[in-house]
C-alpha positions as CSV (number, residue, x, y, z in Angstrom):
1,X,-30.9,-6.2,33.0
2,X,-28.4,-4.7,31.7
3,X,-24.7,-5.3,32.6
4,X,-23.4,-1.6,34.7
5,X,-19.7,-2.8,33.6
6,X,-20.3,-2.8,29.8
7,X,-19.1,0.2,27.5
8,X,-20.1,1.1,24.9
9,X,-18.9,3.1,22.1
10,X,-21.1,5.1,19.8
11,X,-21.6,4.3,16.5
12,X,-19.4,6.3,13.9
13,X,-19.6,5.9,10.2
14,X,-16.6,5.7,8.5
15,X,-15.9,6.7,5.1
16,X,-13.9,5.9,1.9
17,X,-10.5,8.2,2.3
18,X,-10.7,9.3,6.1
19,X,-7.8,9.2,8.3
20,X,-8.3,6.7,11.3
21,X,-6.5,5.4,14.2
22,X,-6.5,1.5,14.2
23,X,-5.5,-0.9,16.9
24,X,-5.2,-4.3,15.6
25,X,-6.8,-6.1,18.9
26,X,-4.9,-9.4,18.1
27,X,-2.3,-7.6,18.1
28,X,-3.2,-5.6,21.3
29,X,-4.4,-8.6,23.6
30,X,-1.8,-10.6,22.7
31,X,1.1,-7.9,24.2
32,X,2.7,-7.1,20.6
33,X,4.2,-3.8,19.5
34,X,3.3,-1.9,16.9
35,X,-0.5,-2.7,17.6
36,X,-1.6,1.1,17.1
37,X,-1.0,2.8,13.2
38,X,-3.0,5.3,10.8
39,X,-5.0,4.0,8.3
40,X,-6.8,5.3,5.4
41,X,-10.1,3.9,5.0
42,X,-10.3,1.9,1.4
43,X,-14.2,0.4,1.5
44,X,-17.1,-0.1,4.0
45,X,-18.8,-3.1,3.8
46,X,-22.4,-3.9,4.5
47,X,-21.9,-5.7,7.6
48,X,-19.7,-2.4,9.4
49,X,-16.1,-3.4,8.8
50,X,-13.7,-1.4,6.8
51,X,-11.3,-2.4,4.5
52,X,-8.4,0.1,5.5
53,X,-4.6,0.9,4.2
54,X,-1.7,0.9,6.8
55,X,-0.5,5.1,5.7
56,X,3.3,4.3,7.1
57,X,3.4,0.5,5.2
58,X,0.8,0.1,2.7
59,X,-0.4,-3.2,4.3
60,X,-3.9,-3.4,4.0
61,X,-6.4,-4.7,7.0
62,X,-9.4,-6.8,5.6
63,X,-12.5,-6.6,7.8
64,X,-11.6,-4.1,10.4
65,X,-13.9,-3.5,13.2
66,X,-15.5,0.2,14.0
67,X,-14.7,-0.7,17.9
68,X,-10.8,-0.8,17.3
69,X,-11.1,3.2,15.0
70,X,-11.2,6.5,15.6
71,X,-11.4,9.1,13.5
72,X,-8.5,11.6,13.0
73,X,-9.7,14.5,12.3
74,X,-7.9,17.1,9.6
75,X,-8.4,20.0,13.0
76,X,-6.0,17.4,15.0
77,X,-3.9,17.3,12.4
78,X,-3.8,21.3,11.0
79,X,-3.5,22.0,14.9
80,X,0.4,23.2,15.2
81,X,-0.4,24.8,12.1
82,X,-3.2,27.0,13.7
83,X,-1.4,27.7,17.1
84,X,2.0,28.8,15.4
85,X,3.7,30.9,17.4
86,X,4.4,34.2,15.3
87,X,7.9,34.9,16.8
88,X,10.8,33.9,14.0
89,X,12.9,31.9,16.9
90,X,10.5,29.8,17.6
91,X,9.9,28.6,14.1
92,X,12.4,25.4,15.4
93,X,9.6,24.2,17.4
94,X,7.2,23.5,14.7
95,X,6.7,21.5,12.4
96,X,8.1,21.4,8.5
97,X,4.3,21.6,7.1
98,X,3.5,24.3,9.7
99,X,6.9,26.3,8.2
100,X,6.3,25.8,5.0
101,X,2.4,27.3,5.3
102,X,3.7,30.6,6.6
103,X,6.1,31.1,4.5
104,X,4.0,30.6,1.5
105,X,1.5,33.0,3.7
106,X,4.7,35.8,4.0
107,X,5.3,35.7,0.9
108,X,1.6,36.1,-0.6
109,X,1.1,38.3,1.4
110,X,4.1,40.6,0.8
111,X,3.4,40.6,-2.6
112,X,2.3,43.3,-5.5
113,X,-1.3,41.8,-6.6
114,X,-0.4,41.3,-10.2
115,X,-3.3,43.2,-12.5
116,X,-5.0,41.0,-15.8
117,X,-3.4,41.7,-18.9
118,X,-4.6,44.8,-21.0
119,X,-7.3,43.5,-23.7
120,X,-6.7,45.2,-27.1
């Protein structure tokens, strides 16, 4: 019989490049800080560890288990982007990315579409 306690997490597959949230469970159980960082995912090996890249540090983490990732999705990320407000006062609230977008967006779109150069 099967324990009614036991969790378990479904099985994603992780690939080379993704964005993932990984928390080193040494680091976890043991109480330390700094347990929980991004990672890009480097390799996949046959056995379902990762071989991933600390984003903020560059340190790399050999063997990483699937149980201790989750995948970041580019939605999560893109999401302040997507829910802009469109009011000019409240471009202090967002983020530098999210600025930058619209602007490029303004100024595309205020813009004379340019016509091909005459062929002789």
């Amino acid at each position: 019989m099967r324990d009614s306690a036991q969790i378990t997490t479904p099985t994603t597959v992780f690939k080379q490049g993704q964005f993932v949230l990984y928390r080193d469970p040494e680091m976890f159980w043991t109480g330390q800080a700094g347990h929980t960082f991004v990672c890009r995912v480097e390799r996949s090996w046959s056995d379902g560890t990762h071989n991933l890249i600390a984003v903020a540090t560059g340190r790399p983490v050999s063997h990483a288990s699937p149980h201790y990732m989750r995948l970041l999705p580019a939605i999560d990320a893109m999401r302040d982007i997507d829910t802009a407000p469109l009011n000019p006062a409240s471009a202090t609230d967002m983020a530098p990315a999210a600025v930058a977008w619209l602007t490029q967006q303004h100024v595309t779109a205020n813009q004379r579409p340019d016509l091909p150069a005459q062929r002789d």
